[in-house]
Each structure stands twice: as C-alpha cells, then as structure tokens.
LOVO-280238 format. One record per residue (C-alpha): x, y, z; residue number from 1. Coordinates in nm, 2 decimals. Layout:
x,y,z,resi
X,Y,Z,NUM $
...
This chain:
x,y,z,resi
25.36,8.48,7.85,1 $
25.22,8.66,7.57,2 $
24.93,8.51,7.49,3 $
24.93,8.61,7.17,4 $
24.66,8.25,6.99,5 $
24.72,8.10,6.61,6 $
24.42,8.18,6.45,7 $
24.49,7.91,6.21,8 $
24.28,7.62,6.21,9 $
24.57,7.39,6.20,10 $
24.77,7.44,6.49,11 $
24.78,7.38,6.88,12 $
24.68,7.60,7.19,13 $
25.01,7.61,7.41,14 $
24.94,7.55,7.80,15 $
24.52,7.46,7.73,16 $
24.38,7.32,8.05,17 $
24.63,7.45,8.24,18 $
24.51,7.69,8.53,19 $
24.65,8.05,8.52,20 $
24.86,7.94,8.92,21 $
24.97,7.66,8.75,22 $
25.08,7.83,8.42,23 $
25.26,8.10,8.61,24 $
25.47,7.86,8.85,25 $
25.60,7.71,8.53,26 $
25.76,8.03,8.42,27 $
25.87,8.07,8.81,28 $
25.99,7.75,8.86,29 $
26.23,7.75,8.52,30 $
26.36,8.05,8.61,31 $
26.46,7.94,8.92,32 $
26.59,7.64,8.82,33 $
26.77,7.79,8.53,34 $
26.98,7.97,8.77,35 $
27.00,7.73,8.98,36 $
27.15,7.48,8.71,37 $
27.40,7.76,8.62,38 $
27.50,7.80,9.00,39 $
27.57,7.42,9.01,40 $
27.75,7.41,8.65,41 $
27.95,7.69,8.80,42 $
28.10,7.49,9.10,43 $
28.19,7.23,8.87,44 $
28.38,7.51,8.67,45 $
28.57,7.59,8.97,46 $
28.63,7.23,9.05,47 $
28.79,7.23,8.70,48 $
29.00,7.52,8.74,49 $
29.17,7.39,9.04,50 $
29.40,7.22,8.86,51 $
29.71,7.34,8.70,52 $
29.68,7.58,8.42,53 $
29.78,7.44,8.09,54 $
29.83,7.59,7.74,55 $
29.52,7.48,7.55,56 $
29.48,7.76,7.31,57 $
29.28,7.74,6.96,58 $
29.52,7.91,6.71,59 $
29.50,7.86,6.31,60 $
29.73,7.58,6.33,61 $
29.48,7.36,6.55,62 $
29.16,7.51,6.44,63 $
29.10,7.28,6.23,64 $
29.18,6.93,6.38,65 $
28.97,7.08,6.65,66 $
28.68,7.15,6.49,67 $
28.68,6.79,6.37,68 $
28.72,6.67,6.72,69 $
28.48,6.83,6.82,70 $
28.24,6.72,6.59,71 $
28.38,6.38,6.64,72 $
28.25,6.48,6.99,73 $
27.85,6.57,6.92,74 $
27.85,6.28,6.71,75 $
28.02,6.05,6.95,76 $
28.20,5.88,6.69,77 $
28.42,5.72,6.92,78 $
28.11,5.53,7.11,79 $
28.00,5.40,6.78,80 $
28.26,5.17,6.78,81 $
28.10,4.94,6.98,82 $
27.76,4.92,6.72,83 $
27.56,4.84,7.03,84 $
27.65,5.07,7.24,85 $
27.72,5.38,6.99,86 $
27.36,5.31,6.88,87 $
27.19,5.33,7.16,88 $
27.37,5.63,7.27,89 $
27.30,5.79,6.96,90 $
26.89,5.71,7.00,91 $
26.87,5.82,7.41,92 $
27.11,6.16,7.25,93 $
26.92,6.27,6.95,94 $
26.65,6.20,7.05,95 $
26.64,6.39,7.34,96 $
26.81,6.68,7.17,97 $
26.57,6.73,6.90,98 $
26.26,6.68,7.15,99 $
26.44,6.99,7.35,100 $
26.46,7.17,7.03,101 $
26.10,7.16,6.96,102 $
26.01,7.25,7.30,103 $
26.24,7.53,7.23,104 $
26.04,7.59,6.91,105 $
25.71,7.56,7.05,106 $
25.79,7.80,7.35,107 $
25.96,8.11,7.09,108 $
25.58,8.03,6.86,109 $
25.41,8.10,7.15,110 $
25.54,8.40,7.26,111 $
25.55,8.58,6.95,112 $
25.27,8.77,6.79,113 $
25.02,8.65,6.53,114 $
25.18,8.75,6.26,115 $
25.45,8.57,6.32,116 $
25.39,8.27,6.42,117 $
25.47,7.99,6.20,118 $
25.40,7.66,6.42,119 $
25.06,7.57,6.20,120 $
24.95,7.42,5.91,121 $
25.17,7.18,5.72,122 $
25.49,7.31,5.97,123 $
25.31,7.21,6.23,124 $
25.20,6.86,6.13,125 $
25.55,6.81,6.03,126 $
25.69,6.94,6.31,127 $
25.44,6.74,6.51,128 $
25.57,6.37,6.31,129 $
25.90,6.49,6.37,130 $
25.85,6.54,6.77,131 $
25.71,6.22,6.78,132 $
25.91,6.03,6.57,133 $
26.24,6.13,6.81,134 $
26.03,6.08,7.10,135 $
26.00,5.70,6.99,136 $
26.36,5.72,6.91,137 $
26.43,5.82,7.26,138 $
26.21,5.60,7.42,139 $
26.35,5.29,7.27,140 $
26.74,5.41,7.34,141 $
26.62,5.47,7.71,142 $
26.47,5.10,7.73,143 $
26.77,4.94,7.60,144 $
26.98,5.13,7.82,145 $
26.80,5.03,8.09,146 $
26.79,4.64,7.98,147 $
27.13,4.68,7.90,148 $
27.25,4.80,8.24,149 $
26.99,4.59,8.45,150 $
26.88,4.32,8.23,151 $
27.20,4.18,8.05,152 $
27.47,4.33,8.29,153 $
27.79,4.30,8.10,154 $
28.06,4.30,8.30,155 $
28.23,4.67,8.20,156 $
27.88,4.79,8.26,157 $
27.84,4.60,8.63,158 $
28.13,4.75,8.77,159 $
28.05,5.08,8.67,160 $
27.65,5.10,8.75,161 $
27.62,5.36,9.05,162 $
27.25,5.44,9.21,163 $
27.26,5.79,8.99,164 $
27.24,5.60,8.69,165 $
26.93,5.44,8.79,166 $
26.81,5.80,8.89,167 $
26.89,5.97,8.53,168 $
26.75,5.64,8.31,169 $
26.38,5.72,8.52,170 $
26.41,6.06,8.53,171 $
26.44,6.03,8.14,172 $
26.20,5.72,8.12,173 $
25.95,5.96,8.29,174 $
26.02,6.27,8.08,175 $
25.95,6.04,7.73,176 $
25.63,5.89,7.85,177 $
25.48,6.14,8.03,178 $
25.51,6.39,7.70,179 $
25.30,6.13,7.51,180 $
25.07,6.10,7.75,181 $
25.04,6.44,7.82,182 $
25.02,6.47,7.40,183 $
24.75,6.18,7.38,184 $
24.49,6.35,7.64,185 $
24.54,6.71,7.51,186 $
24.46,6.56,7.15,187 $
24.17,6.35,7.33,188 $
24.03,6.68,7.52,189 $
24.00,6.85,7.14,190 $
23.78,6.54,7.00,191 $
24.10,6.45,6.86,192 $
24.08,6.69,6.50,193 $
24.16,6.51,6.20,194 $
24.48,6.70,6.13,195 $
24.64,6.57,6.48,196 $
24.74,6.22,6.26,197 $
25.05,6.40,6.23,198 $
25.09,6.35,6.57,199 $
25.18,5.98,6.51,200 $
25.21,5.83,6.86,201 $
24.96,6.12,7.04,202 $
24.71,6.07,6.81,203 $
24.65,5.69,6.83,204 $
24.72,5.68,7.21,205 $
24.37,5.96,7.22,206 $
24.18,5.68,7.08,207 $
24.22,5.47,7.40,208 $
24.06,5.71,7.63,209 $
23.76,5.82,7.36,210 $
23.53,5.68,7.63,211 $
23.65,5.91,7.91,212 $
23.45,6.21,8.05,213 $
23.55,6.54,7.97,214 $
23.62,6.59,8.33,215 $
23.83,6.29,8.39,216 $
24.03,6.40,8.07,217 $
24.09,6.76,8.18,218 $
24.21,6.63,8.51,219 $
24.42,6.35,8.38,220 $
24.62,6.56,8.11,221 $
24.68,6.83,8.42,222 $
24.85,6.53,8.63,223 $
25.02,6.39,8.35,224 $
25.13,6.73,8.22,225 $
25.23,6.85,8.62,226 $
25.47,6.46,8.63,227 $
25.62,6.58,8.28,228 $
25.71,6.89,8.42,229 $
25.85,6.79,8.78,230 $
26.06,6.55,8.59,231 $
26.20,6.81,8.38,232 $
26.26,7.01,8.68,233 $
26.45,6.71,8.81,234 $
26.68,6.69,8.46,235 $
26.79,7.06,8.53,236 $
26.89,6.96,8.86,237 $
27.07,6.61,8.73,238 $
27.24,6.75,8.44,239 $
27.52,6.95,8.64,240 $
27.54,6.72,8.89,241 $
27.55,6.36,8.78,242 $
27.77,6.20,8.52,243 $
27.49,6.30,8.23,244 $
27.71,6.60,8.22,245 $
27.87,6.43,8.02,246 $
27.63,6.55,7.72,247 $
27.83,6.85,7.75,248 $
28.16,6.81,7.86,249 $
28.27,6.50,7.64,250 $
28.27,6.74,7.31,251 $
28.44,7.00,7.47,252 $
28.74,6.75,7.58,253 $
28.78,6.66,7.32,254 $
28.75,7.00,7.15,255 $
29.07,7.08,7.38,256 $
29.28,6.75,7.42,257 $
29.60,6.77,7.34,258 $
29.75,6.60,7.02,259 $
30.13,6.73,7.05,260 $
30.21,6.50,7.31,261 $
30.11,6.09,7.32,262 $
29.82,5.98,7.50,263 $
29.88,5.95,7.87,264 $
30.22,6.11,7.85,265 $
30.36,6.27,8.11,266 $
30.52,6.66,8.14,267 $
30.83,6.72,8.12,268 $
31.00,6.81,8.49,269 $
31.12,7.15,8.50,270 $
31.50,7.25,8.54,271 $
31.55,7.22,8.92,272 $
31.83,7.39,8.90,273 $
31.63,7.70,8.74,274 $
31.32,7.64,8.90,275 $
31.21,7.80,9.27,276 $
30.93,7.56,9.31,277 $
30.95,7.40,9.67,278 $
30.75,7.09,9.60,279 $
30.62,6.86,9.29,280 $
30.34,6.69,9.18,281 $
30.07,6.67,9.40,282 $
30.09,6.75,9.81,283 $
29.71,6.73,9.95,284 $
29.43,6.52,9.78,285 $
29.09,6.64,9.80,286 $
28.74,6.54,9.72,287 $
C-alpha cells in the first residue's frame, strides 16, 4: 500500500497492470477474509473445547519428546512410511508452504521503503528460481494426488474420498497454475528482460504468447491474475473448514498426545464411592 518502487534494474513491479479498484479490493478482500478465516478457526476451537478437559501440560520432563513430535509432525514423518504416499504429501506440503512464504516475502518488499528493500538483483533471481522451482514441486504433488484419488482408486483411498476433497485438489490445482500464468504474461507484458530466466517456468511459458498484442496481454494477465486471486480467497475459506485443516492441526496433536498411557487406552473410572458425579461417559451425542 506504500508504493514505495525498486529502483533497481533487476527486480519486479508488484501489482503492474492492475487498476487502482482492483488493487484496493485486494487489500479489502484479505482483510476480510482474514477475519473471517479466524472466525471460522475459532468455532472449530470451541468445537474442540467441548470435550472433557484433560491434563496436557508442556513441563521440562515432556519438553523435549514434544518438541520431537512435533517436528515429527511438520515433517509428517509418520506419512512417509508409505514412500508413495509420504512423497506426495511432502511435494503438495512444501511446496505450497514455501510458495506462501514468498508471497509473504514479496508482499513485506513491497511495502517497505527504498532503502530497504532487498527483493532485486541476484536475491531476486534466486528468489524467483526458488518460487518456481516449489511451484513445480507443488504442481506435480497436486496431479498425483488427484490421479491417485480419481485415477488409480486404491481401496483405503475409495472409501474415504468425500466431494470436499475434490473441492481442495482444484482449488489448489487452480492456485499453482494460475500463478504461472499470471507469472508468464506479466514477464511477456515487460518484453520478457533477460534477467527473468531466473524465472524458470514464467519465463519460457512468455515465449508462447510473444505474438500477442499488448492489449490482449494486459487483459489476459488481469483475468489470470483476478482467477489466482479468487482461488486464494477460496483456500482462506477451505482451510478452517475442510479436512485440509489438517495442515495445522496434525502437528499440534501430535505436539500434545499423550505418551504415559498406551495408545487407545482407556481412563481409569473414578472412585464411585468418592465421586458425586450422577452419570458417566457420554449422555447426548451431537453433531
């Protein structure tokens, strides 16, 4: 919102072709949906605490094996059992989190001053390689998931396919392609400068529109950049809501699972002759 421009050669012009309405909604329409998204995570948080409470402190004794759980966790260790499926996992997962990362990047070089920006020159064509070489990476995981789940249809993976899966596989289909489209005709609309090979998917992909008006480029990066966006809108929306929440609440289980008692054990029952509780276990089911 700054508007604060590089004035090195070797760098890129954040939100070029894009109207002033349409640059504006963008900041609107996050913020919105930011809160929104935290709203949403929120009733899941209170779905959570409606069970009953539990001793799940971190103390210096369980710090540690935590930790490692946790890391275990992010790293999804436990899916990369199955090679196949721990791999593919790991491509649609890291790859999507680095691409958020340089968006991150990109967005805190563009609001800061001059001085101090530091998205150009060599960082920036390694930062651009980088972007695109995860964006591949992501690509590929989210075509093998979807050949997996539709193509192949193992049996674990038949039984558990629901409509939403279909819904976050395009959702993120749309978010991977649309970026390096949106990348290709944003390189094409600047003649495509010799220091955008970096760029290693963008910058070939601009040399299959060279023949294209400057008109019909301007336009097409707008529509390709306004789909990248609406399908990013749609992942804010998805992520509390759908099973992809996953991405956040699988580390944190097992951050706070419980190691002093067996898997799947059961508590204790408490003293009924001590206890004043009327009823045990559970008396009304709810959604």
């Amino acid at each position: 919102m700054t508007e604060w421009e590089d004035d090195s050669p070797i760098s890129r012009h954040v939100f070029g072709n894009i109207p002033d309405p349409l640059y504006w909604a963008f900041y609107a329409t996050v913020g919105v949906m930011l809160v929104v998204s935290g709203w949403l995570i929120s009733q899941r948080v209170r779905n959570y605490e409606r069970g009953q409470p539990d001793d799940r402190r971190t103390t210096r004794k369980n710090a540690n094996r935590r930790l490692e759980d946790f890391r275990s966790g992010v790293w999804m260790q436990t899916l990369l059992r199955d090679p196949a499926a721990g791999l593919m996992h790991s491509a649609i997962y890291f790859g999507f989190l680095v691409l958020f990362v340089a968006t991150v990047l990109l967005e805190i070089d563009h609001q800061l001053p001059e001085s101090a920006k530091f998205l150009h020159g060599r960082t920036y064509q390694a930062y651009a390689a980088t972007a695109d070489g995860f964006g591949v990476i992501f690509v590929v995981g989210i075509l093998w998931a979807i050949a997996r789940r539709y193509g192949m249809r193992p049996y674990r993976i038949r039984i558990k396919t629901k409509p939403e899966d279909a819904v976050i596989l395009a959702t993120f289909l749309v978010i991977g392609l649309t970026g390096f489209a949106t990348e290709a005709l944003r390189i094409a609309e600047a003649g495509r400068p010799q220091f955008e090979e970096w760029s290693i998917v963008g910058f070939p992909l601009a040399g299959l529109v060279d023949g294209w008006s400057a008109g019909a480029l301007r336009d097409a990066h707008r529509w390709a950049w306004g789909v990248h966006f609406a399908a990013f809108v749609a992942f804010l929306v998805i992520l509390p809501t759908t099973k992809l929440r996953h991405m956040i609440t699988s580390p944190m289980n097992m951050y706070l699972s419980d190691h002093d008692r067996p898997k799947g054990a059961m508590k204790p029952m408490p003293n009924l002759m001590e206890t004043e509780l009327e009823t045990f276990g559970a008396n009304a089911v709810e959604d």
